[in-house]
C-alpha positions as CSV (number, residue, x, y, z in Angstrom):
1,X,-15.1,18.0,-2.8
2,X,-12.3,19.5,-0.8
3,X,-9.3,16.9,0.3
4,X,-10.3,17.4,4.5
5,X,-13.9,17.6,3.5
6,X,-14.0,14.0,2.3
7,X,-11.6,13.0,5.2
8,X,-14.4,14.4,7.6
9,X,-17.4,13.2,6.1
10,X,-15.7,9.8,6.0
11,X,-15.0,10.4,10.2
12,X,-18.9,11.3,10.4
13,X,-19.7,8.2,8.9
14,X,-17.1,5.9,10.4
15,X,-17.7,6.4,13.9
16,X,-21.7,5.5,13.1
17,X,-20.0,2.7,11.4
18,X,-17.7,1.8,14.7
19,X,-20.8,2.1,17.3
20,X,-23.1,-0.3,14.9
21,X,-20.0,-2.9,14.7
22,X,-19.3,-2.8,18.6
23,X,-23.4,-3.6,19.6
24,X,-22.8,-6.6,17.5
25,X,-20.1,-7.8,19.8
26,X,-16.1,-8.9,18.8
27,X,-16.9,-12.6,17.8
28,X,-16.4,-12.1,14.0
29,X,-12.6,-13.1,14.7
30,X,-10.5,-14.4,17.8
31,X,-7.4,-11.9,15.9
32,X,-5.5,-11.3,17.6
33,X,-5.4,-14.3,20.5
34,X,-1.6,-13.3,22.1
35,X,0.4,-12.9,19.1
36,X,2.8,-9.9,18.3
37,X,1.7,-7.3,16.0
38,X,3.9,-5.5,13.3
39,X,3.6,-2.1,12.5
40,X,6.3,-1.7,9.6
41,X,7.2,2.3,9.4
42,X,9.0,2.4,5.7
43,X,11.2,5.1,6.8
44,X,13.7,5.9,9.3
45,X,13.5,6.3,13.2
46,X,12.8,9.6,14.5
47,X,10.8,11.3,11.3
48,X,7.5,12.0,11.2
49,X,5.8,9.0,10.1
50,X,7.8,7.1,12.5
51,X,6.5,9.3,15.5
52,X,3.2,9.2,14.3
53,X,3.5,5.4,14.5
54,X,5.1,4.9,17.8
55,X,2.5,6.8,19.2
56,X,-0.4,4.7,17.2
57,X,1.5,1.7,18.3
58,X,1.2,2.3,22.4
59,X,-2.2,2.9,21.9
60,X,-3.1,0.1,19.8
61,X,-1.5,-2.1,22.2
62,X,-3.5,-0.5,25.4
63,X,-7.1,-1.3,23.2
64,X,-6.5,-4.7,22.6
65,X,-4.3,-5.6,25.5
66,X,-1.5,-6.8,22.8
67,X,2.1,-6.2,21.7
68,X,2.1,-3.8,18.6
69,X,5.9,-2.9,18.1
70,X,7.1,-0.6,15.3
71,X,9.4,-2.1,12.8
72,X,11.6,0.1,10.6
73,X,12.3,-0.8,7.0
74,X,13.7,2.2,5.5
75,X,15.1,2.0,1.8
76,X,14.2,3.8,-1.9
77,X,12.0,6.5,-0.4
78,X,9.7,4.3,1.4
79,X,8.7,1.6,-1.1
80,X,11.3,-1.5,0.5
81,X,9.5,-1.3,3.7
82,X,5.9,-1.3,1.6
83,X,6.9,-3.9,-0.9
84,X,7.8,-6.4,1.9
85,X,4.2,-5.8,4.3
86,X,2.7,-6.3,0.5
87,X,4.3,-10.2,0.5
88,X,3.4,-10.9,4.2
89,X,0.3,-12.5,5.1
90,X,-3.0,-10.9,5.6
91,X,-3.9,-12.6,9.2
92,X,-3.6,-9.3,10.7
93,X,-0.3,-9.5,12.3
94,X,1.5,-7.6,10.1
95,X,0.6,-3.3,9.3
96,X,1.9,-1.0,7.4
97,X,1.9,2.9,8.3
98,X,1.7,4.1,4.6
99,X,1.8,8.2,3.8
100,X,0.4,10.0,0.1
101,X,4.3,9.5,-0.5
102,X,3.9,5.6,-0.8
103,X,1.0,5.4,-2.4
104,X,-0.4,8.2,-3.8
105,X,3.2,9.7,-5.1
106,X,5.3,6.5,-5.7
107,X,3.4,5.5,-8.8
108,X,4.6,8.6,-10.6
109,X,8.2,9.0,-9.7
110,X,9.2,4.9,-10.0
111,X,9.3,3.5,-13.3
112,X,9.4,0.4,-11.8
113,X,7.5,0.2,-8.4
114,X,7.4,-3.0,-7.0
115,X,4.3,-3.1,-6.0
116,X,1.1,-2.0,-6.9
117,X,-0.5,0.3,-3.9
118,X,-4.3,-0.9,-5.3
119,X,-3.9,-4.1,-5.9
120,X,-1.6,-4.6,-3.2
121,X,-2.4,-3.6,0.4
122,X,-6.0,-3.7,1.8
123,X,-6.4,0.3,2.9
124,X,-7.6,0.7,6.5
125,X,-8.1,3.9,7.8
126,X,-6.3,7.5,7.4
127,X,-4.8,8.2,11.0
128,X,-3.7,11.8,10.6
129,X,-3.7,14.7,7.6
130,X,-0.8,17.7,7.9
131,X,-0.7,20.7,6.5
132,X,2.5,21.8,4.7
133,X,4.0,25.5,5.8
134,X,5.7,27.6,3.2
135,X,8.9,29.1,5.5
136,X,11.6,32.1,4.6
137,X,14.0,33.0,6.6
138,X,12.7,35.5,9.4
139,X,15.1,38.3,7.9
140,X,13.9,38.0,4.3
141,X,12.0,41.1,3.7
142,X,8.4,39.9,2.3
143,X,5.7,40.5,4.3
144,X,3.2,37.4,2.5
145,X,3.4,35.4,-0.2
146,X,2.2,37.2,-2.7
147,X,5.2,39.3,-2.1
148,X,7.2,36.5,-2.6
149,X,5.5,35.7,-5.6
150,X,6.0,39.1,-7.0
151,X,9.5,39.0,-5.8
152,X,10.6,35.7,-7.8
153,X,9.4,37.3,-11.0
154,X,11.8,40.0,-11.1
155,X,14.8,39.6,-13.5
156,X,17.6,39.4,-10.8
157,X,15.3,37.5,-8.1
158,X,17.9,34.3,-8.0
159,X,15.1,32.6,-5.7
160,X,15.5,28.7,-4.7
161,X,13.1,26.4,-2.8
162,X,14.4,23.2,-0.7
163,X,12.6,19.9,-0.6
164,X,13.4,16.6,1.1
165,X,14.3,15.2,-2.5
166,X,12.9,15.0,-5.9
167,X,9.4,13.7,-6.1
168,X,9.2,13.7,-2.1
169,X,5.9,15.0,-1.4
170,X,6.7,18.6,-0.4
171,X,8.6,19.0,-3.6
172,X,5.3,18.2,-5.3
173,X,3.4,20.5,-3.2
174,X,5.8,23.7,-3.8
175,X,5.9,22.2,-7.9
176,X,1.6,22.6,-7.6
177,X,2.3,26.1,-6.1
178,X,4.0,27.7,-8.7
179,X,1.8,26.6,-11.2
180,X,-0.9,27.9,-9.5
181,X,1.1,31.1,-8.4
182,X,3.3,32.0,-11.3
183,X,6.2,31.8,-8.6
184,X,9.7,31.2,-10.1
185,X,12.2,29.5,-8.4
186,X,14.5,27.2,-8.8
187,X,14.4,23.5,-7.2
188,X,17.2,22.1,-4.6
189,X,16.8,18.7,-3.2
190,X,18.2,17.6,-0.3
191,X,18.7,14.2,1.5
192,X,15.7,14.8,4.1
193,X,14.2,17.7,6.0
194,X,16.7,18.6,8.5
195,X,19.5,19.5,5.8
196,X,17.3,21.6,3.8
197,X,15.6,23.5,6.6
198,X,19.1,24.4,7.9
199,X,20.0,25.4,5.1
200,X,16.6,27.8,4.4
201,X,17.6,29.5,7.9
202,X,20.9,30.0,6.7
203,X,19.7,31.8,3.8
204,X,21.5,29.0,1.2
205,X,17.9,28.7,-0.6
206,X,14.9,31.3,-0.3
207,X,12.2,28.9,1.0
208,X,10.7,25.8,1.4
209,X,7.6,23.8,2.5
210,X,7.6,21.2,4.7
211,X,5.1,19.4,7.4
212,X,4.2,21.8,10.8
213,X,5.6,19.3,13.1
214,X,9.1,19.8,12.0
215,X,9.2,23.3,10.4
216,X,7.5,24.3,13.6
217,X,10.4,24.5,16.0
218,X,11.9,27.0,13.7
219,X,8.9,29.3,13.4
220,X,8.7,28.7,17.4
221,X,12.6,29.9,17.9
222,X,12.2,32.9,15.6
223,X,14.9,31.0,12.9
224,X,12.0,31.0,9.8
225,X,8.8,32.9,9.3
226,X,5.9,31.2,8.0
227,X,3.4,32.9,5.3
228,X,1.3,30.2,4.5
229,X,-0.4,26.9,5.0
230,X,-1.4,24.3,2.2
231,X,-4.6,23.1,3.9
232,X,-8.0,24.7,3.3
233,X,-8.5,25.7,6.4
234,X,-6.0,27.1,9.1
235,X,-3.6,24.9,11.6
236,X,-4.2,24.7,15.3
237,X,-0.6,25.2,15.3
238,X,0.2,28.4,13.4
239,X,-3.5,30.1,14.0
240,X,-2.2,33.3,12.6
241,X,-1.1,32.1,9.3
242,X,-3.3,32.3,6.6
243,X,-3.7,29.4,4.2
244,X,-2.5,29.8,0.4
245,X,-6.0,30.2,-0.5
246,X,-6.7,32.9,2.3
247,X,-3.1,34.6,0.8
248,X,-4.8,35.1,-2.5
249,X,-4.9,31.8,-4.1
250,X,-8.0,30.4,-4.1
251,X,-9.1,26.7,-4.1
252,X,-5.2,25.6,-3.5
253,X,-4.5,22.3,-1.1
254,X,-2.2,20.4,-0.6
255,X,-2.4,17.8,2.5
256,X,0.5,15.0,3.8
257,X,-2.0,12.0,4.7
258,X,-0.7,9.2,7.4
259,X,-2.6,6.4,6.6
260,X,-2.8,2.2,7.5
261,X,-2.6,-0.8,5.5
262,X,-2.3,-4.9,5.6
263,X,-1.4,-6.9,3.3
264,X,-3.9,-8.0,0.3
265,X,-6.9,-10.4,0.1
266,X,-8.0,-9.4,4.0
267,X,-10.9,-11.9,5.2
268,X,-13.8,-9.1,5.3
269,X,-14.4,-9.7,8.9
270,X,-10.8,-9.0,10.4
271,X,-10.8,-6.0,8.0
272,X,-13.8,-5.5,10.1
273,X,-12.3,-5.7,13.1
274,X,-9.1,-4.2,12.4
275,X,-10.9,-0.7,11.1
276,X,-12.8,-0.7,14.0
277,X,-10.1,-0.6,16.6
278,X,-8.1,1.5,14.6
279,X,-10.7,4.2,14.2
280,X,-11.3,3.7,17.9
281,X,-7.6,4.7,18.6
282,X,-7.5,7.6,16.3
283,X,-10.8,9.0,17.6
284,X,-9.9,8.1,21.5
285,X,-8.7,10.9,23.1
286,X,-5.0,10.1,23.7
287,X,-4.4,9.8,20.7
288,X,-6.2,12.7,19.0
289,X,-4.7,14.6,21.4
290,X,-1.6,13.8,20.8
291,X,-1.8,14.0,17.1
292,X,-3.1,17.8,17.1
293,X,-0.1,18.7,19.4
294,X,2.1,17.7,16.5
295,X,-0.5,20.2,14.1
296,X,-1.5,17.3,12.7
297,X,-5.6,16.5,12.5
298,X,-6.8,13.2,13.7
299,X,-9.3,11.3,10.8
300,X,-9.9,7.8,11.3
301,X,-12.1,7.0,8.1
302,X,-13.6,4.2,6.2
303,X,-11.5,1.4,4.4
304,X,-13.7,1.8,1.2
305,X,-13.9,5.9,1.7
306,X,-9.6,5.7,2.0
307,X,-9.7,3.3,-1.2
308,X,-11.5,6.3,-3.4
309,X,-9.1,9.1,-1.4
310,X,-5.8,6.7,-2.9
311,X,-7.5,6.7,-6.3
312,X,-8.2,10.3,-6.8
313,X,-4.8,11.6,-4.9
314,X,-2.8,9.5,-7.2
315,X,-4.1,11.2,-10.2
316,X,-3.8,14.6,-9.0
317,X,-0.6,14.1,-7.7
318,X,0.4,12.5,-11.6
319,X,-0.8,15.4,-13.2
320,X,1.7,17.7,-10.6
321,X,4.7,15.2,-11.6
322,X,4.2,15.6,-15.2
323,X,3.2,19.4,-15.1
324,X,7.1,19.8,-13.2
325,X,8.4,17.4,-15.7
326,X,9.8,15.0,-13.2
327,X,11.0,11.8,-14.4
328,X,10.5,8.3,-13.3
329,X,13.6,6.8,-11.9
Protein backbone atom coordinates (compact mmCIF):
# COMPACT_ATOMS: atom_id res chain seq x y z
CA UNK A 1 0.00 0.00 0.00
CA UNK A 2 0.98 3.36 -1.18
CA UNK A 3 2.92 5.69 1.57
CA UNK A 4 -0.40 8.54 1.62
CA UNK A 5 -2.69 5.61 1.22
CA UNK A 6 -1.81 4.22 4.60
CA UNK A 7 -1.55 7.80 6.05
CA UNK A 8 -5.26 8.26 4.90
CA UNK A 9 -6.76 5.17 5.87
CA UNK A 10 -5.09 5.66 9.27
CA UNK A 11 -6.98 9.50 9.30
CA UNK A 12 -10.40 7.44 8.32
CA UNK A 13 -9.93 5.38 11.20
CA UNK A 14 -8.48 7.88 13.75
CA UNK A 15 -11.09 10.38 13.66
CA UNK A 16 -13.75 7.26 14.39
CA UNK A 17 -11.27 6.63 17.01
CA UNK A 18 -11.27 10.49 18.39
CA UNK A 19 -15.31 10.71 18.35
CA UNK A 20 -15.60 7.14 20.38
CA UNK A 21 -12.79 8.62 22.98
CA UNK A 22 -14.51 12.05 23.39
CA UNK A 23 -18.37 10.36 24.26
CA UNK A 24 -16.44 8.68 26.93
CA UNK A 25 -15.57 11.96 28.55
CA UNK A 26 -11.65 13.47 29.58
CA UNK A 27 -11.44 11.75 33.02
CA UNK A 28 -8.86 9.02 32.03
CA UNK A 29 -6.14 11.69 33.22
CA UNK A 30 -6.16 15.30 34.91
CA UNK A 31 -2.69 15.86 32.18
CA UNK A 32 -2.24 18.38 31.86
CA UNK A 33 -3.60 20.45 35.31
CA UNK A 34 -1.59 24.08 34.52
CA UNK A 35 1.74 22.92 33.74
CA UNK A 36 3.96 23.99 30.73
CA UNK A 37 4.27 21.88 27.79
CA UNK A 38 7.46 21.20 25.72
CA UNK A 39 7.47 20.79 22.22
CA UNK A 40 11.39 20.12 21.49
CA UNK A 41 11.88 21.00 17.56
CA UNK A 42 15.50 19.06 16.95
CA UNK A 43 16.48 21.65 14.41
CA UNK A 44 17.01 25.13 14.06
CA UNK A 45 14.50 28.26 14.19
CA UNK A 46 12.96 29.27 11.09
CA UNK A 47 13.09 25.72 8.89
CA UNK A 48 10.41 23.75 8.12
CA UNK A 49 9.94 21.51 10.94
CA UNK A 50 10.24 24.40 13.20
CA UNK A 51 7.31 26.22 11.42
CA UNK A 52 5.35 23.38 11.29
CA UNK A 53 5.78 23.26 15.03
CA UNK A 54 5.14 26.81 16.07
CA UNK A 55 2.09 26.54 14.27
CA UNK A 56 1.05 23.00 16.05
CA UNK A 57 2.11 24.63 19.20
CA UNK A 58 -0.52 27.85 19.22
CA UNK A 59 -3.07 25.47 18.45
CA UNK A 60 -2.36 22.90 20.98
CA UNK A 61 -2.30 25.52 23.46
CA UNK A 62 -5.89 27.07 22.34
CA UNK A 63 -7.50 23.11 22.76
CA UNK A 64 -6.46 22.63 26.02
CA UNK A 65 -6.27 26.11 27.36
CA UNK A 66 -2.37 25.47 28.24
CA UNK A 67 1.12 26.80 27.55
CA UNK A 68 2.80 24.58 24.73
CA UNK A 69 6.13 26.57 23.87
CA UNK A 70 8.58 25.28 21.20
CA UNK A 71 12.03 24.47 22.37
CA UNK A 72 14.94 24.27 19.92
CA UNK A 73 17.59 21.70 20.29
CA UNK A 74 19.40 21.69 17.21
CA UNK A 75 22.72 19.55 16.86
CA UNK A 76 24.10 16.26 14.55
CA UNK A 77 21.24 16.45 12.09
CA UNK A 78 18.54 16.28 14.52
CA UNK A 79 19.35 13.41 16.78
CA UNK A 80 20.72 15.89 20.17
CA UNK A 81 17.38 17.39 20.38
CA UNK A 82 15.74 13.56 19.98
CA UNK A 83 18.12 11.88 22.22
CA UNK A 84 17.36 14.32 25.17
CA UNK A 85 13.02 14.18 24.76
CA UNK A 86 14.09 10.18 24.78
CA UNK A 87 15.64 10.70 28.65
CA UNK A 88 12.77 13.01 29.79
CA UNK A 89 9.82 11.75 31.47
CA UNK A 90 6.80 10.40 29.93
CA UNK A 91 4.09 12.57 32.09
CA UNK A 92 3.22 14.33 29.01
CA UNK A 93 4.93 17.45 29.44
CA UNK A 94 7.59 17.03 27.30
CA UNK A 95 7.01 16.29 22.97
CA UNK A 96 8.98 15.89 20.40
CA UNK A 97 8.28 17.02 16.68
CA UNK A 98 10.15 14.16 15.01
CA UNK A 99 10.42 14.01 10.87
CA UNK A 100 11.39 10.48 8.50
CA UNK A 101 14.88 12.18 8.94
CA UNK A 102 15.05 11.26 12.78
CA UNK A 103 13.61 8.26 12.76
CA UNK A 104 13.13 6.68 9.73
CA UNK A 105 16.72 7.91 8.12
CA UNK A 106 18.91 8.29 11.22
CA UNK A 107 19.33 4.56 11.84
CA UNK A 108 21.11 4.17 8.52
CA UNK A 109 23.47 7.17 8.29
CA UNK A 110 24.74 6.99 12.36
CA UNK A 111 26.86 4.25 13.23
CA UNK A 112 26.28 5.09 16.58
CA UNK A 113 22.70 6.67 17.15
CA UNK A 114 22.07 7.34 20.49
CA UNK A 115 18.97 6.38 20.68
CA UNK A 116 16.79 3.87 19.43
CA UNK A 117 13.59 5.54 17.60
CA UNK A 118 11.47 2.15 18.48
CA UNK A 119 12.36 1.42 21.62
CA UNK A 120 12.64 4.86 22.52
CA UNK A 121 9.84 7.43 22.01
CA UNK A 122 6.12 6.40 22.26
CA UNK A 123 4.85 7.57 18.36
CA UNK A 124 1.76 9.78 18.52
CA UNK A 125 0.37 10.86 15.50
CA UNK A 126 1.87 12.05 11.89
CA UNK A 127 0.92 15.90 11.73
CA UNK A 128 1.77 16.61 8.11
CA UNK A 129 3.29 14.59 4.83
CA UNK A 130 5.30 16.85 1.91
CA UNK A 131 6.04 16.18 -1.26
CA UNK A 132 9.54 16.79 -2.51
CA UNK A 133 9.82 18.99 -5.97
CA UNK A 134 12.62 18.12 -8.39
CA UNK A 135 13.76 22.07 -9.51
CA UNK A 136 16.31 23.27 -12.56
CA UNK A 137 16.99 26.44 -13.16
CA UNK A 138 14.08 28.18 -15.25
CA UNK A 139 16.77 28.71 -18.20
CA UNK A 140 17.86 25.13 -18.43
CA UNK A 141 16.47 23.86 -21.62
CA UNK A 142 14.56 20.48 -20.68
CA UNK A 143 11.12 20.62 -21.00
CA UNK A 144 10.33 17.29 -18.29
CA UNK A 145 12.18 14.99 -16.64
CA UNK A 146 12.58 12.54 -18.82
CA UNK A 147 14.53 15.04 -20.69
CA UNK A 148 16.60 15.50 -18.02
CA UNK A 149 17.09 12.02 -17.64
CA UNK A 150 18.01 11.56 -21.18
CA UNK A 151 20.22 14.53 -20.86
CA UNK A 152 22.44 13.23 -17.90
CA UNK A 153 23.27 10.14 -19.92
CA UNK A 154 25.07 11.77 -22.60
CA UNK A 155 28.89 11.60 -22.44
CA UNK A 156 29.67 15.41 -21.82
CA UNK A 157 26.34 15.99 -19.64
CA UNK A 158 28.58 17.15 -16.36
CA UNK A 159 25.09 17.17 -14.44
CA UNK A 160 25.07 17.78 -10.40
CA UNK A 161 22.16 17.61 -7.93
CA UNK A 162 22.24 19.61 -4.45
CA UNK A 163 20.95 18.32 -1.22
CA UNK A 164 20.80 19.70 2.27
CA UNK A 165 23.71 17.22 3.21
CA UNK A 166 24.61 13.63 2.97
CA UNK A 167 21.99 11.27 4.17
CA UNK A 168 19.47 14.28 4.71
CA UNK A 169 16.31 13.12 3.41
CA UNK A 170 16.18 14.81 -0.02
CA UNK A 171 19.51 13.42 -0.76
CA UNK A 172 17.97 10.01 -0.27
CA UNK A 173 15.01 10.84 -2.33
CA UNK A 174 17.06 12.17 -5.50
CA UNK A 175 19.63 8.77 -4.54
CA UNK A 176 16.02 6.51 -4.98
CA UNK A 177 15.43 8.51 -8.21
CA UNK A 178 18.22 7.70 -10.11
CA UNK A 179 18.00 4.27 -9.42
CA UNK A 180 14.73 4.13 -10.51
CA UNK A 181 15.47 6.62 -13.56
CA UNK A 182 18.89 5.64 -14.77
CA UNK A 183 19.64 9.54 -14.14
CA UNK A 184 23.45 10.30 -13.74
CA UNK A 185 24.53 12.94 -11.73
CA UNK A 186 26.79 13.74 -9.50
CA UNK A 187 25.97 14.50 -5.61
CA UNK A 188 26.82 18.08 -3.88
CA UNK A 189 25.98 18.55 -0.32
CA UNK A 190 25.40 21.55 1.23
CA UNK A 191 25.05 22.83 4.82
CA UNK A 192 21.01 23.27 4.56
CA UNK A 193 18.51 24.22 1.89
CA UNK A 194 18.98 27.84 1.38
CA UNK A 195 22.77 27.45 0.14
CA UNK A 196 22.00 24.76 -2.16
CA UNK A 197 18.94 26.22 -3.73
CA UNK A 198 20.89 29.36 -4.41
CA UNK A 199 23.22 27.85 -5.76
CA UNK A 200 20.71 25.51 -8.27
CA UNK A 201 19.38 29.17 -9.46
CA UNK A 202 22.66 30.20 -10.03
CA UNK A 203 23.33 27.37 -12.31
CA UNK A 204 26.43 26.04 -9.82
CA UNK A 205 24.59 22.45 -9.82
CA UNK A 206 21.86 21.21 -12.37
CA UNK A 207 19.04 20.35 -9.93
CA UNK A 208 17.81 19.45 -6.84
CA UNK A 209 14.78 18.28 -4.67
CA UNK A 210 13.70 19.74 -1.82
CA UNK A 211 10.22 20.22 0.27
CA UNK A 212 7.34 22.59 -1.70
CA UNK A 213 7.29 25.00 1.12
CA UNK A 214 10.72 26.26 0.59
CA UNK A 215 11.51 25.40 -3.13
CA UNK A 216 8.16 27.11 -3.69
CA UNK A 217 9.11 30.75 -3.49
CA UNK A 218 11.49 30.17 -6.33
CA UNK A 219 9.12 28.45 -8.66
CA UNK A 220 6.63 31.38 -7.49
CA UNK A 221 9.40 34.23 -8.57
CA UNK A 222 10.26 32.47 -11.88
CA UNK A 223 14.15 31.73 -10.34
CA UNK A 224 13.57 27.56 -10.74
CA UNK A 225 11.22 25.51 -12.82
CA UNK A 226 9.75 22.53 -11.29
CA UNK A 227 9.20 19.11 -13.45
CA UNK A 228 8.14 16.93 -10.93
CA UNK A 229 6.73 15.93 -7.59
CA UNK A 230 7.72 12.75 -5.41
CA UNK A 231 4.25 12.09 -4.02
CA UNK A 232 1.67 9.78 -5.76
CA UNK A 233 -0.59 12.12 -6.32
CA UNK A 234 -0.26 15.93 -7.27
CA UNK A 235 0.37 19.05 -4.73
CA UNK A 236 -2.33 21.65 -4.09
CA UNK A 237 0.60 23.76 -4.54
CA UNK A 238 2.13 23.12 -7.93
CA UNK A 239 -1.26 21.65 -9.55
CA UNK A 240 0.34 21.68 -12.96
CA UNK A 241 3.24 19.61 -12.19
CA UNK A 242 3.00 16.12 -12.76
CA UNK A 243 4.34 13.67 -10.19
CA UNK A 244 7.51 11.35 -11.15
CA UNK A 245 5.18 8.63 -11.64
CA UNK A 246 2.79 10.73 -13.98
CA UNK A 247 6.46 11.88 -15.77
CA UNK A 248 6.95 8.30 -16.82
CA UNK A 249 8.09 6.58 -13.76
CA UNK A 250 5.57 4.59 -12.43
CA UNK A 251 4.96 3.48 -8.69
CA UNK A 252 7.88 6.15 -7.52
CA UNK A 253 7.24 8.06 -3.93
CA UNK A 254 8.98 9.61 -1.91
CA UNK A 255 7.17 11.70 1.13
CA UNK A 256 8.92 14.05 4.04
CA UNK A 257 6.59 13.01 7.14
CA UNK A 258 6.29 15.52 10.31
CA UNK A 259 5.38 13.43 12.94
CA UNK A 260 4.99 13.57 17.18
CA UNK A 261 6.54 11.71 19.86
CA UNK A 262 6.95 11.53 23.98
CA UNK A 263 9.14 9.90 25.70
CA UNK A 264 8.96 5.99 26.28
CA UNK A 265 6.84 3.78 28.57
CA UNK A 266 3.58 6.30 28.14
CA UNK A 267 0.71 5.24 30.72
CA UNK A 268 -1.85 3.96 27.92
CA UNK A 269 -4.39 6.39 28.99
CA UNK A 270 -2.51 9.83 28.59
CA UNK A 271 -1.20 8.25 25.23
CA UNK A 272 -4.88 8.23 25.00
CA UNK A 273 -5.49 11.49 25.63
CA UNK A 274 -2.56 13.01 24.08
CA UNK A 275 -3.52 11.29 20.48
CA UNK A 276 -6.72 12.49 20.79
CA UNK A 277 -6.09 16.24 21.07
CA UNK A 278 -3.42 15.99 18.74
CA UNK A 279 -5.47 14.55 15.96
CA UNK A 280 -8.08 16.98 17.03
CA UNK A 281 -5.56 19.91 16.20
CA UNK A 282 -4.38 18.45 12.95
CA UNK A 283 -7.87 17.72 11.68
CA UNK A 284 -9.33 21.23 13.19
CA UNK A 285 -9.55 23.62 10.63
CA UNK A 286 -6.86 26.11 11.55
CA UNK A 287 -4.61 24.02 11.43
CA UNK A 288 -5.24 22.04 8.33
CA UNK A 289 -5.53 25.02 6.76
CA UNK A 290 -2.64 26.27 7.55
CA UNK A 291 -0.66 23.17 6.80
CA UNK A 292 -2.00 22.93 3.08
CA UNK A 293 -0.96 26.60 2.52
CA UNK A 294 2.58 25.47 3.19
CA UNK A 295 1.73 22.31 0.32
CA UNK A 296 1.91 20.26 3.01
CA UNK A 297 -1.20 17.54 3.71
CA UNK A 298 -2.67 17.45 7.10
CA UNK A 299 -2.78 13.42 8.54
CA UNK A 300 -3.34 13.04 12.06
CA UNK A 301 -3.24 9.11 12.36
CA UNK A 302 -3.15 6.41 14.90
CA UNK A 303 -0.15 5.85 17.47
CA UNK A 304 -0.14 2.08 16.57
CA UNK A 305 -0.89 2.78 12.58
CA UNK A 306 2.43 5.57 12.84
CA UNK A 307 4.43 2.64 14.85
CA UNK A 308 4.10 0.21 11.54
CA UNK A 309 4.61 3.57 9.07
CA UNK A 310 8.29 4.01 11.24
CA UNK A 311 8.98 0.28 10.80
CA UNK A 312 8.44 -0.07 7.19
CA UNK A 313 9.95 3.61 6.18
CA UNK A 314 13.09 2.73 7.98
CA UNK A 315 13.66 -0.28 5.86
CA UNK A 316 12.98 1.31 2.71
CA UNK A 317 14.85 4.09 3.35
CA UNK A 318 18.07 1.44 4.46
CA UNK A 319 17.83 -0.21 1.38
CA UNK A 320 18.14 3.64 -0.55
CA UNK A 321 21.34 4.23 1.85
CA UNK A 322 23.02 1.14 0.90
CA UNK A 323 21.87 1.08 -2.77
CA UNK A 324 23.92 4.93 -2.94
CA UNK A 325 26.61 3.43 -0.84
CA UNK A 326 26.41 6.01 1.88
CA UNK A 327 28.28 5.35 4.93
CA UNK A 328 27.46 5.52 8.51
CA UNK A 329 29.28 8.28 10.24
Amino acid sequence: MRFLQRVFLGLTLACAAVGAAQAQGQGQTDWPHGKIIRLVVPFAAGGSTDLIARQLAQDLGERLKASVIVDNRPGAGGTVGSEYVARQPADGYTLLMGSVSTHAVAPSIYAKLPYDPVKDFTPLTIVATIPNVMVVRSELPVANLKDLVAASRRPDANMSFASNGTGTSNHLAMELLKSTTGMNAVHVPYRGSGPALTDTVAGHVTTMMDVVMTSYPYIKGGKLRPLAVTSSTRSPLLPDVPTVAEAGYPGFEAMVWFGLFAPPRMAPALTDRLGRELIAVVRGRKTSDFLIAQGAMPSGIEPAEFARVIRDETVKWHRVTVAAGVQPE
